[in-house]
RODO-2510 file (C-alpha; in nm, 4 decimals, decimal comma):
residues 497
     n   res          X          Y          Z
     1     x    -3,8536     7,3003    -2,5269
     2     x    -3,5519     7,0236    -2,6266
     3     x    -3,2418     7,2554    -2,5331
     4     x    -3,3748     7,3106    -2,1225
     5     x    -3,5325     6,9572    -2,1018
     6     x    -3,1422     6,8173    -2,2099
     7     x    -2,9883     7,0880    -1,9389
     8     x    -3,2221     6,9693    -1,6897
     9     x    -3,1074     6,5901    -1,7608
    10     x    -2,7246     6,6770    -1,7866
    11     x    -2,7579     6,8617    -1,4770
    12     x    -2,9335     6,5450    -1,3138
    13     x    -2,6896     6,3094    -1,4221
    14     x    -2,3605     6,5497    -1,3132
    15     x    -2,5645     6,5679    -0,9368
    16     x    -2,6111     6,1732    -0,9368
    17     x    -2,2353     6,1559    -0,9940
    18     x    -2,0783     6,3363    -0,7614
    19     x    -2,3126     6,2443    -0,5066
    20     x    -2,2378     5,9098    -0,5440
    21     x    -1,8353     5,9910    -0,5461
    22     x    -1,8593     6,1589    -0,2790
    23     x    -2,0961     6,0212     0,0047
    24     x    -1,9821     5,8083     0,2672
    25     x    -1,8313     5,4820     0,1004
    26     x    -1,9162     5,5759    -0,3030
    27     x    -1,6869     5,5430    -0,5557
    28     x    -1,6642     5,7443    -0,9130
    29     x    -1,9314     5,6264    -1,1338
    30     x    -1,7271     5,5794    -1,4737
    31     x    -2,1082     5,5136    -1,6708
    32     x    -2,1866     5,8511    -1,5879
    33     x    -1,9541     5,9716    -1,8840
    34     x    -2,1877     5,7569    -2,1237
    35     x    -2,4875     5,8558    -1,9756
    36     x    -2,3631     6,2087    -1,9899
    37     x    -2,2468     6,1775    -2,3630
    38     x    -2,4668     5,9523    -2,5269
    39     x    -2,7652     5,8515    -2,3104
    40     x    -2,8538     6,2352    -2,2736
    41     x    -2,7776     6,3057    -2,6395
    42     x    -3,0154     6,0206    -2,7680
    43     x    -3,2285     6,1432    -2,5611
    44     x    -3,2739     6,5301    -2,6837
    45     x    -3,2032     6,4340    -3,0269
    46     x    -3,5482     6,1567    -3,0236
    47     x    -3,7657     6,4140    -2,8038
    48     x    -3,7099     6,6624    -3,0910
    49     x    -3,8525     6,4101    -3,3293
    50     x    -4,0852     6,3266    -3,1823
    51     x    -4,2163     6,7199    -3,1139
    52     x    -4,1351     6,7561    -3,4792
    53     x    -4,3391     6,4380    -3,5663
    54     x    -4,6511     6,4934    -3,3514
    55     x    -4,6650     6,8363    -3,4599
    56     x    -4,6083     6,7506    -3,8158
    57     x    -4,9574     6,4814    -3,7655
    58     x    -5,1508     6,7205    -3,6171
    59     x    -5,1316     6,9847    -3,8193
    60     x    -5,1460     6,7669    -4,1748
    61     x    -5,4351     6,5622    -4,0486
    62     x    -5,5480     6,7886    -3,9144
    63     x    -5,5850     7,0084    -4,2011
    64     x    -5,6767     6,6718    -4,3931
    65     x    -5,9783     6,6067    -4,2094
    66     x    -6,0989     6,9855    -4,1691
    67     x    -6,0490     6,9659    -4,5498
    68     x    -6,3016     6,6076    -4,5893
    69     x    -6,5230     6,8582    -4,3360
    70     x    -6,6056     7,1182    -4,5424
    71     x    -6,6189     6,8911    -4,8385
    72     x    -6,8979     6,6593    -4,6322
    73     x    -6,9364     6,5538    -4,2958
    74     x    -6,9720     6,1570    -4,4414
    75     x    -6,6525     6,1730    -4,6240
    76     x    -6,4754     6,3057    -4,2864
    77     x    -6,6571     6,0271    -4,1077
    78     x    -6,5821     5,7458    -4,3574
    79     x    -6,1908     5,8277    -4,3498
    80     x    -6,1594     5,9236    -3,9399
    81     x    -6,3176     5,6069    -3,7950
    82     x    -6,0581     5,3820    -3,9234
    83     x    -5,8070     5,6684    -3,8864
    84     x    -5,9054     5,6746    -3,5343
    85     x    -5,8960     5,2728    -3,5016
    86     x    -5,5658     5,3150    -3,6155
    87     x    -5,4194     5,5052    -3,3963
    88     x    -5,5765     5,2807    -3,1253
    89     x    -5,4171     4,9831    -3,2096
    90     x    -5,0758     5,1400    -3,2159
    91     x    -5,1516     5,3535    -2,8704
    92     x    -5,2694     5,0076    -2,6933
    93     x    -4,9929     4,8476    -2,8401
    94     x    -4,7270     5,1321    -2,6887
    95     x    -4,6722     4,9660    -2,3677
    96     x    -4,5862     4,5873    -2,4909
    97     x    -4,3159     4,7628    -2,7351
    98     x    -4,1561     4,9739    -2,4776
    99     x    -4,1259     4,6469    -2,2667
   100     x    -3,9741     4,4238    -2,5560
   101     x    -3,7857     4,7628    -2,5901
   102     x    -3,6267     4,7562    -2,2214
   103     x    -3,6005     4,3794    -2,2725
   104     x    -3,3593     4,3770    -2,5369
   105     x    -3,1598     4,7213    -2,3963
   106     x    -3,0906     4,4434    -2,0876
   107     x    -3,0422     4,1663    -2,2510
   108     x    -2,7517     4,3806    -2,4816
   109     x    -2,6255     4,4853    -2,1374
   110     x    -2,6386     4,1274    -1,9696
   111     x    -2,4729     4,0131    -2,2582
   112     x    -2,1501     4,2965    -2,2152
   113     x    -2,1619     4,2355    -1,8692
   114     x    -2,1135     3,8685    -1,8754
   115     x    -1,8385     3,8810    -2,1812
   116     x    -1,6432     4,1639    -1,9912
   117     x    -1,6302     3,9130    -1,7119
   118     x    -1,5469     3,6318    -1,8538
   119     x    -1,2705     3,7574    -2,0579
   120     x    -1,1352     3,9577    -1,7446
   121     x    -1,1019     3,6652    -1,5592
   122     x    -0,9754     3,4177    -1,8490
   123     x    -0,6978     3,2768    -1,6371
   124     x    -0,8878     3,2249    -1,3535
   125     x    -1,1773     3,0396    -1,5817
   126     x    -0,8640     2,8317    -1,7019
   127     x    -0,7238     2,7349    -1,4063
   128     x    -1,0396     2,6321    -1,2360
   129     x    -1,1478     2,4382    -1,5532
   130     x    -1,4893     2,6561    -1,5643
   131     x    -1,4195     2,6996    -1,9491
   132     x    -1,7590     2,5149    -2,0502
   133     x    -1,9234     2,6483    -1,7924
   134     x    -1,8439     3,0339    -1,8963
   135     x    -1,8450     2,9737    -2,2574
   136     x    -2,2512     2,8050    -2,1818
   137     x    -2,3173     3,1359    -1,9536
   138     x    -2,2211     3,3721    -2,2190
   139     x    -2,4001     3,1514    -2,4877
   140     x    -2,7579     3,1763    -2,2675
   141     x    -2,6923     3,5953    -2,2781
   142     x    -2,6383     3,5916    -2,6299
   143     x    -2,9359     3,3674    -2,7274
   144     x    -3,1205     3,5928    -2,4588
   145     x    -3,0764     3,9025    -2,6466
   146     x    -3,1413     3,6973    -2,9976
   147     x    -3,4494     3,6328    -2,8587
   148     x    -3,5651     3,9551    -2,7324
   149     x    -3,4257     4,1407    -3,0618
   150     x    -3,6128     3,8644    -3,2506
   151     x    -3,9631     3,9577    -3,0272
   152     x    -3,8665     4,3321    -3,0957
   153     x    -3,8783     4,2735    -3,4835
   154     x    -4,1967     4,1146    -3,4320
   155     x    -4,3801     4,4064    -3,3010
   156     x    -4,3418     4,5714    -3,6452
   157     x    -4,6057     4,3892    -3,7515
   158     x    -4,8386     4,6175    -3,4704
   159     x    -4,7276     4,9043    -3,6633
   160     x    -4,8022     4,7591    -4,0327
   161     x    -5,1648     4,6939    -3,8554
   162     x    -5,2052     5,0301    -3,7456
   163     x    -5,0916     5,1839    -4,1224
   164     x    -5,3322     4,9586    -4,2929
   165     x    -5,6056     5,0426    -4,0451
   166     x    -5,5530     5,4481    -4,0335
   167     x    -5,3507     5,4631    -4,3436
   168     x    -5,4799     5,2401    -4,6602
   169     x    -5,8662     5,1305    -4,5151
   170     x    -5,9644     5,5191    -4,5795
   171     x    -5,8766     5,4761    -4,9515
   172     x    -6,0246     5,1421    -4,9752
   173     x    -6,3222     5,2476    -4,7743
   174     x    -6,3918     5,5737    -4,9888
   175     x    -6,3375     5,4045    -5,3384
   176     x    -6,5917     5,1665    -5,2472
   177     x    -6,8112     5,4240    -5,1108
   178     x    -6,7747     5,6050    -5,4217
   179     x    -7,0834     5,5390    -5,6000
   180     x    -7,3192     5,5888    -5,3134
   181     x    -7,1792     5,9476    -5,2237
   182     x    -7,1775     6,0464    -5,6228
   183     x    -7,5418     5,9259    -5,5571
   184     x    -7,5870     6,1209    -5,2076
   185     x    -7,5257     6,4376    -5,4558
   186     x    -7,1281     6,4477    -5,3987
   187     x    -6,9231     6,5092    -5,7407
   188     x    -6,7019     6,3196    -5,9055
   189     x    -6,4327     6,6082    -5,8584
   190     x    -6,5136     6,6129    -5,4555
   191     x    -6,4657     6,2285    -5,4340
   192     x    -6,1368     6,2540    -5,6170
   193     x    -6,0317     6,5621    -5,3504
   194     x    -6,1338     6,3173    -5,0534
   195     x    -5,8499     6,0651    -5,1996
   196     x    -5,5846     6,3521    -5,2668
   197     x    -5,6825     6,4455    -4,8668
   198     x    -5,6362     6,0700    -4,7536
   199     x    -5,3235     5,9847    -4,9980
   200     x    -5,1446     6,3223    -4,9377
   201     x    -5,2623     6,3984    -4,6063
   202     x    -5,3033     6,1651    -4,3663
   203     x    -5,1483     5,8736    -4,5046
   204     x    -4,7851     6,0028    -4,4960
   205     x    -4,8542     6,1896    -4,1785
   206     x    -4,9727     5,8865    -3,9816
   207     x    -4,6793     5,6603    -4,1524
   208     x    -4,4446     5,9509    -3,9876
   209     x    -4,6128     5,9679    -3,6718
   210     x    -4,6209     5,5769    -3,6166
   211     x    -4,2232     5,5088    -3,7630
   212     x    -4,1248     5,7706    -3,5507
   213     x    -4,3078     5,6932    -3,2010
   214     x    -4,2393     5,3310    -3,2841
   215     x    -3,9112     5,3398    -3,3105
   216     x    -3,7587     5,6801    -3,2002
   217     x    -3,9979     5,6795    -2,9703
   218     x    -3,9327     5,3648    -2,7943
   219     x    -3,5628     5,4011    -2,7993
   220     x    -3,6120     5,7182    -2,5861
   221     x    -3,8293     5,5650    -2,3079
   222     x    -3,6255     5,3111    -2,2289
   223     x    -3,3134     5,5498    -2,2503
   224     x    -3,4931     5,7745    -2,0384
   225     x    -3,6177     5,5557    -1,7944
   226     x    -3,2675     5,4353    -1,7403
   227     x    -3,1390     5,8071    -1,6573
   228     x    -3,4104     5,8356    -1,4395
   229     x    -3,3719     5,5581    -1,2294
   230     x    -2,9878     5,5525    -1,2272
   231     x    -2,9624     5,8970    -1,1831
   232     x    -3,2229     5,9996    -0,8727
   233     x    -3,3291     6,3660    -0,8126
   234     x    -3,2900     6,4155    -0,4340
   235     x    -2,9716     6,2829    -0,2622
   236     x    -3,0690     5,9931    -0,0777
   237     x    -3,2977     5,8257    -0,3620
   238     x    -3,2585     5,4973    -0,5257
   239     x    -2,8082     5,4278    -0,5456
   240     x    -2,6819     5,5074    -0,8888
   241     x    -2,6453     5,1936    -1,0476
   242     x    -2,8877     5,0057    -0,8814
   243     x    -3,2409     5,0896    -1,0511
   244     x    -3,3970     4,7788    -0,8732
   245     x    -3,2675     4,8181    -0,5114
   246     x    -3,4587     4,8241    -0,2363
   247     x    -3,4494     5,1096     0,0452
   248     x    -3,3565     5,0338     0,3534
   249     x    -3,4526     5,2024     0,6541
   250     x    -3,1790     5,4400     0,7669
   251     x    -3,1651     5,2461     1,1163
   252     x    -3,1749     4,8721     0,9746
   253     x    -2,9084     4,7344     0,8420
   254     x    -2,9665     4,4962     0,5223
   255     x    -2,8617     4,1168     0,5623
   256     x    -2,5166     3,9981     0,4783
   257     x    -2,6799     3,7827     0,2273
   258     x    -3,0375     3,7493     0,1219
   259     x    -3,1278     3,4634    -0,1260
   260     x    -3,4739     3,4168    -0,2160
   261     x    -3,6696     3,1234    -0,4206
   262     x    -3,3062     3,0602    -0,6198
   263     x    -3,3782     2,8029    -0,8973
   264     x    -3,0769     2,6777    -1,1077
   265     x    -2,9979     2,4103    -1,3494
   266     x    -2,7748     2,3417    -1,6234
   267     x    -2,9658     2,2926    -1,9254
   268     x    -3,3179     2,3536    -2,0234
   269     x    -3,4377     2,0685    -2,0228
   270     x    -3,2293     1,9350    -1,7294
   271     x    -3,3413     1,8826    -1,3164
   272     x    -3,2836     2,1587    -1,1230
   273     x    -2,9816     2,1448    -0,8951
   274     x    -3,1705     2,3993    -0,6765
   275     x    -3,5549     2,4963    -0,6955
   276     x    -3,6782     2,7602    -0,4866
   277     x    -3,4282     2,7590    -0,2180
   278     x    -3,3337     3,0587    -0,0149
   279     x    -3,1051     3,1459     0,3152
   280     x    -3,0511     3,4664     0,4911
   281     x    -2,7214     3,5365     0,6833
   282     x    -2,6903     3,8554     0,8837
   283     x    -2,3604     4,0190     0,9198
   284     x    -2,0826     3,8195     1,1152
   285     x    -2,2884     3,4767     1,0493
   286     x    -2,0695     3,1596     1,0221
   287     x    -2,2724     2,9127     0,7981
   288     x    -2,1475     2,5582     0,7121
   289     x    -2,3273     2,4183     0,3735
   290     x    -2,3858     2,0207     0,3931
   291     x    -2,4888     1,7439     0,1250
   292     x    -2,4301     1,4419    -0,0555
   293     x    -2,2236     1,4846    -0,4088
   294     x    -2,5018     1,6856    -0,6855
   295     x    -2,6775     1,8569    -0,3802
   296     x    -2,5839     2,1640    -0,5141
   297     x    -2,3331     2,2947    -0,2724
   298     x    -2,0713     2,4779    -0,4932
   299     x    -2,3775     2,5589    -0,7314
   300     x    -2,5487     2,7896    -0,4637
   301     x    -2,1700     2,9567    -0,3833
   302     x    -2,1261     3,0413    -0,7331
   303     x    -2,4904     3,1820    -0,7435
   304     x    -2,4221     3,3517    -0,4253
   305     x    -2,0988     3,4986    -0,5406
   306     x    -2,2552     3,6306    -0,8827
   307     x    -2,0598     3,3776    -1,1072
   308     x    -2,3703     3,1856    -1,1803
   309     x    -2,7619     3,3934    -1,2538
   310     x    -2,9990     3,1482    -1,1344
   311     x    -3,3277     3,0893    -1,3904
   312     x    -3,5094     3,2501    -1,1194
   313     x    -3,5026     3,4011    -0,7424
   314     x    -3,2682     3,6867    -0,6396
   315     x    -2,9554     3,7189    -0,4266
   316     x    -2,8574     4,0339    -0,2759
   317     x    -2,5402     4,1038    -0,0728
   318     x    -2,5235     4,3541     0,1843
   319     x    -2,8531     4,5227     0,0076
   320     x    -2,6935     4,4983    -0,3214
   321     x    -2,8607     4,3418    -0,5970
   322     x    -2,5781     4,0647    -0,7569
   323     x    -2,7403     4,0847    -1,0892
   324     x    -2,6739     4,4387    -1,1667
   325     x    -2,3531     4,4721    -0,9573
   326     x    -2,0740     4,5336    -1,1896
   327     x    -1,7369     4,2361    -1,1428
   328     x    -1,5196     4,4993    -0,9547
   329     x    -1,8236     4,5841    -0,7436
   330     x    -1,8881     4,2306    -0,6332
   331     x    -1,5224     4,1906    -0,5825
   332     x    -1,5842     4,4605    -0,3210
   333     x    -1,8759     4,2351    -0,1795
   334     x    -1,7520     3,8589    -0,1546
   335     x    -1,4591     3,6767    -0,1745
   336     x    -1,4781     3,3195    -0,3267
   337     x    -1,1851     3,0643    -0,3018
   338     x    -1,2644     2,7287    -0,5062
   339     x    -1,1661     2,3812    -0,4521
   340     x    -0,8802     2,4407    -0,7162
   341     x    -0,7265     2,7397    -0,6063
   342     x    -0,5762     2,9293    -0,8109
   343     x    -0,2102     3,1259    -0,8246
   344     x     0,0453     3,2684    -1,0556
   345     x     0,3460     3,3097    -1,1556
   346     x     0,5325     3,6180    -0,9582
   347     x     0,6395     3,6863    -0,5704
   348     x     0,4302     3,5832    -0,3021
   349     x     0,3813     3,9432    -0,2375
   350     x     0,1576     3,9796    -0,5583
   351     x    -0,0326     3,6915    -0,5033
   352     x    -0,1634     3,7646    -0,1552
   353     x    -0,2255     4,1440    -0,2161
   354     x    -0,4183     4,0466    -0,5085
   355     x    -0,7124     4,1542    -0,3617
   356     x    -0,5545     4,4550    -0,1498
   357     x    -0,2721     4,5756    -0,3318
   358     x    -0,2384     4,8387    -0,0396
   359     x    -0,1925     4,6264     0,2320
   360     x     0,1256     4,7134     0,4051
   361     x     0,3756     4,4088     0,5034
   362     x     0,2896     4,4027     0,8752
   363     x    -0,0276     4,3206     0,7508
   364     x     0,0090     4,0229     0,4947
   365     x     0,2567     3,8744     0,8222
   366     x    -0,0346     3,9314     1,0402
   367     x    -0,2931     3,6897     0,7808
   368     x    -0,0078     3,4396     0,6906
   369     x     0,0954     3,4242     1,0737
   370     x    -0,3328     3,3800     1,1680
   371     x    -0,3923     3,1070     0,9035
   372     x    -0,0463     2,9425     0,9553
   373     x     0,0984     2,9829     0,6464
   374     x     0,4113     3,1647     0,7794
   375     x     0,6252     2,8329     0,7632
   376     x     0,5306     2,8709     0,3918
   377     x     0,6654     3,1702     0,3389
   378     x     0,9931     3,1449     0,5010
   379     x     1,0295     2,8277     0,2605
   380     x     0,9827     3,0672    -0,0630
   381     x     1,1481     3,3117     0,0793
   382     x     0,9328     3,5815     0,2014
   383     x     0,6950     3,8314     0,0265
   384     x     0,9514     3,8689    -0,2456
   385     x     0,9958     3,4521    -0,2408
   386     x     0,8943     3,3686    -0,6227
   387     x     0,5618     3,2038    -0,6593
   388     x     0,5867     2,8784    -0,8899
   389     x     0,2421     2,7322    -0,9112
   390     x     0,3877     2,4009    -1,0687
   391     x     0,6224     2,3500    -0,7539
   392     x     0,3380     2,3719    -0,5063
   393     x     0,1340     2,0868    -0,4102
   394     x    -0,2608     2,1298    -0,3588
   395     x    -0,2766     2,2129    -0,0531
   396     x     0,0254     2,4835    -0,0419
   397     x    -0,1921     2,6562    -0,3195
   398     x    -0,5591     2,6750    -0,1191
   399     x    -0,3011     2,8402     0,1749
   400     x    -0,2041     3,1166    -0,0236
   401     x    -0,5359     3,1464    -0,2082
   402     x    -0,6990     3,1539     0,1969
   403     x    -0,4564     3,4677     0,2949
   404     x    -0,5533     3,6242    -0,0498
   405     x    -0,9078     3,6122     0,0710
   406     x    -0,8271     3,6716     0,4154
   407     x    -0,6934     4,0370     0,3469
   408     x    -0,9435     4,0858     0,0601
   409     x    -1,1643     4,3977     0,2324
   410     x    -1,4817     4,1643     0,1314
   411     x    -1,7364     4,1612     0,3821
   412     x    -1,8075     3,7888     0,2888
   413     x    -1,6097     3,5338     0,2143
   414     x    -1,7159     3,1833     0,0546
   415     x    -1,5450     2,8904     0,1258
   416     x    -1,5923     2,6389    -0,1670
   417     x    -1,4150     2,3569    -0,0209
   418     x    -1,1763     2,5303     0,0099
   419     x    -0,9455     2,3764     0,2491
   420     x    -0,9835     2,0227     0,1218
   421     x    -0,6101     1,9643     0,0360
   422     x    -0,5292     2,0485     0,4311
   423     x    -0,4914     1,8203     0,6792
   424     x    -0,7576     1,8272     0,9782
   425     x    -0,5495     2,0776     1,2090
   426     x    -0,4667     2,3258     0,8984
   427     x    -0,7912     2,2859     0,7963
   428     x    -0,9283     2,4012     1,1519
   429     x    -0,6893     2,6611     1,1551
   430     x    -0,7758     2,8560     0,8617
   431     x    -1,1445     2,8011     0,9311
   432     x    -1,1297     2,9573     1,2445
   433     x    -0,9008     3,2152     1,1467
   434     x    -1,2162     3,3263     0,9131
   435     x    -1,4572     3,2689     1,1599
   436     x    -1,2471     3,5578     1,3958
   437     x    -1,2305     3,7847     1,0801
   438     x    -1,5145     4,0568     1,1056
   439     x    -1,7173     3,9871     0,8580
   440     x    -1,9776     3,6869     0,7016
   441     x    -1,8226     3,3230     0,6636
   442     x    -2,0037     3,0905     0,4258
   443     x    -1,8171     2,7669     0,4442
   444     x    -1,9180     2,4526     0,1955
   445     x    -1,8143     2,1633     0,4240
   446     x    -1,5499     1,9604     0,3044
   447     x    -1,5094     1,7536     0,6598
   448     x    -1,8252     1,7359     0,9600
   449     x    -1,5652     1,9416     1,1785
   450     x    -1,6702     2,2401     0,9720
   451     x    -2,0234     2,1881     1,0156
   452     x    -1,9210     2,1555     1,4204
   453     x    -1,7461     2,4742     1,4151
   454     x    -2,0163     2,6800     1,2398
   455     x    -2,2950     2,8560     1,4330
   456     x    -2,5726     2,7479     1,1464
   457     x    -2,5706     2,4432     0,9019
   458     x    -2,7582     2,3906     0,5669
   459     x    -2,8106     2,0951     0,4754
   460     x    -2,9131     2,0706     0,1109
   461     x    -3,0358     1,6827     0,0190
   462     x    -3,2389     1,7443    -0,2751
   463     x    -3,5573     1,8026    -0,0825
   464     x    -3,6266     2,1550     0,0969
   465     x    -3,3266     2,2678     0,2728
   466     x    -3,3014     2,2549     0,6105
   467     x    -3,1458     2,4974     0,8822
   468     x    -3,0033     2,4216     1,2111
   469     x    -2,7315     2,4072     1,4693
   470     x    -2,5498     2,0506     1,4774
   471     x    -2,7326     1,9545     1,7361
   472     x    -3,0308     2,0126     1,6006
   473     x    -2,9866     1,8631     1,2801
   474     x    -2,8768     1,5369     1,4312
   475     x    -3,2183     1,4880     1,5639
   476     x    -3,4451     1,6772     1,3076
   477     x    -3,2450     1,5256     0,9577
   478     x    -3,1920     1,2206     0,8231
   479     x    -2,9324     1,3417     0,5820
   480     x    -2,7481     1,5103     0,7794
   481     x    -2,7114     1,1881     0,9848
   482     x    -2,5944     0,9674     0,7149
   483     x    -2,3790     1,2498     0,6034
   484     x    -2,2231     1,2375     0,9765
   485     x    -2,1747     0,8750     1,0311
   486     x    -2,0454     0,9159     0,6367
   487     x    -1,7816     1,1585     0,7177
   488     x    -1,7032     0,9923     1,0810
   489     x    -1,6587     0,6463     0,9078
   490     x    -1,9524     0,5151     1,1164
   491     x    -2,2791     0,3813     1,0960
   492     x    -2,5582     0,6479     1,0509
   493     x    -2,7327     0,5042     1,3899
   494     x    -2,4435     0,5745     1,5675
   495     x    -2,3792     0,9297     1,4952
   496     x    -2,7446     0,9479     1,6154
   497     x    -2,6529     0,7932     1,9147
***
């Protein structure tokens, strides 16, 4: 039974793999190898327990109670109702475990997830001065799984209930039933059997059966589950690696970006930045975010962008879930370029292939020539013009961290005031560079031109977001009228008018 059950799964998760490395667009799996290795092994090795563990119950209480039979039916009955309430408890109680189970399984791999990230991109966290922010992200996942190993511990206490109920109340039950069964006609010497039965029997058979579902058992749901999902049966099913994800019709194509009831804020006890916002962008959008400082502009382009898991809501990009997307998937997915942009040390080559190391030279000319950085290369000196980031200024930096994005193969790209350090025509430049890029443009709006220029504007105020053209949100928002006459250096009733 274990040996062509494990075949069948190794033979699952092999098919997953290549399918996935080899449709249209995949890329080699590298968890297979664990799932193939490990996952697969933990699995056979607990579904042999637990055969060996069931079995071993049924057949020595079994025997127990067949035993209490033939000495009398009352003594069978007196030890198999609490046997039987036992086993009860502990069955009901199944489901909750496996949960707190899976819980803690996810909260271990949250926890990996968000350490591998933030110590692949340590320089980056450095130079944008994220450092508290990171370090308080990677705190959360480790008090997160804590907590859920914590919960897990607790659930022990299920399985002490269930021993004492199947396990010890027989013994107690008989001893004090004792007298009135010697009395029924039932010998000393039979009443002394029941209690070898009970103590010999069915005590250490139930303890067996309980430890090992309980803990054995658990471990190989989850682990199973996991295979399952991430590995599906018929080419086609649910996308290895993403249990959660939602099919999509073959002839629909999913949003650019789909945010739904996102709620954020930093601290437990603190206001939300963002409660139960959302936007949807399909692909080739060009959306301007708006707000006064706090709004929560650079906050919803770092939840958008995966560096930030809001409390609750979901964000998917392109159909993707960004909360189970691995850091060089979403790098795949989105390109984000902060306020402080960041570059390093090395030729200009380096830094603006960072993202597509295979992008040929006629290329990288072709971005730095669309977002008018070519005067700054001839200044360093070409591609292979060495890349000081002391000896730039602000504003020389956010160029060459644009073109970086620009040739990133990213469907979307986020804009996090990005272009703040630019005067008004560079700043225009770049923006509409973006805007002609194929692709999704999410642009947090430094200057009202960028709202102008974009097709949609959100404004975020606090209060429910609101969506519109500029136009439209000239008549329909307050905010976004202040913000105007704010930006334009003119009284709000003016930018009305």
């Amino acid at each position: 039974m274990v040996e062509p059950f494990r075949d069948d799964l190794a033979a699952r998760v092999v098919r997953a793999a290549l399918h996935d490395a080899t449709r249209p667009g995949g890329r080699p799996d590298s968890a297979a190898a664990a799932r193939l290795t490990h996952q697969v092994e933990l699995v056979r090795d607990t579904f042999a327990g637990l055969l060996l563990v069931t079995r071993g119950f049924l057949f020595a209480a079994g025997a127990a109670l067949i035993g209490l039979l033939a000495l009398d039916p009352v003594v069978a009955a007196l030890v198999g109702a609490p046997l039987v309430a036992g086993l009860v408890v502990f069955l009901a109680a199944l489901p909750a475990m496996a949960g707190q189970q899976r819980r803690y399984v996810r909260a271990g791999e949250e926890l990996g997830r968000a350490a591998s990230t933030a110590l692949t991109g340590h320089r980056d966290v450095r130079a944008c001065g994220a450092a508290g922010r990171v370090v308080a992200d990677v705190g959360a996942r480790v008090a997160d799984q804590a907590a859920a190993e914590r919960t897990l511990a607790r659930m022990s206490a299920v399985r002490s209930l269930s021993l004492g109920l199947g396990g010890w109340l027989p013994l107690a039950v008989l001893l004090l039933a004792a007298p009135w069964l010697v009395d029924r006609g039932l010998t000393a010497g039979a009443v002394l059997g029941a209690l070898v039965y009970v103590s010999t029997g069915v005590q250490p058979a139930l303890h067996a059966l309980v430890q090992g579902v309980g803990g054995g058992g658990l471990r190989y749901v989850v682990t199973l589950d996991r295979i399952l999902r991430a590995c599906p049966d018929e080419a086609g099913g649910t996308p290895v690696g993403r249990p959660d994800a939602t099919p999509v019709p073959a002839d629909a194509e999913p949003p650019a970006v789909c945010a739904r009831r996102l709620t954020f804020r930093y601290g437990v006890a603190a206001r939300p930045v963002l409660e139960d916002a959302g936007v949807t962008l399909a692909a080739g959008e060009h959306l301007a975010v708006v707000g006064p400082s706090g709004a929560g502009k650079s906050t919803l382009a770092a939840l958008l962008s995966g560096l930030l898991a809001p409390q609750a809501g979901t964000v998917r990009l392109g159909g993707v879930p960004v909360a189970d997307a691995p850091p060089e998937a979403l790098a795949r997915l989105r390109a984000l370029v902060p306020q402080e942009a960041y570059v390093f040390t090395g030729s200009l080559a380096d830094n603006l292939r960072y993202l597509r190391p295979d992008a040929d030279d006629a290329t990288v000319a072709a971005a730095l020539d669309a977002l008018g950085a070519s005067p700054l290369a001839a200044r360093l000196g070409g591609l292979a013009g060495e890349v000081e980031p002391a000896a730039l200024s602000a504003g020389e930096r956010q160029l060459i961290a644009a073109v970086r994005a620009y040739l990133s193969p990213a469907p979307l790209v986020l804009l996090d005031e990005a272009t703040c350090h630019l005067d008004p025509a560079a700043e225009a430049r770049v923006e509409e560079a973006f805007a002609r890029r194929p692709g999704t443009l999410v642009v947090i709006a430094h200057r009202i031109s960028s709202a102008v220029r974009a097709r949609r504007v959100l404004v975020l105020d606090g209060a429910r977001p609101v969506v519109g053209t500029h136009e439209e949100l000239l008549a329909r928002s307050a905010t976004y009228r202040e913000l105007v006459g704010h930006w334009d250096d003119r009284p709000a009733a003016a930018a009305r008018s």
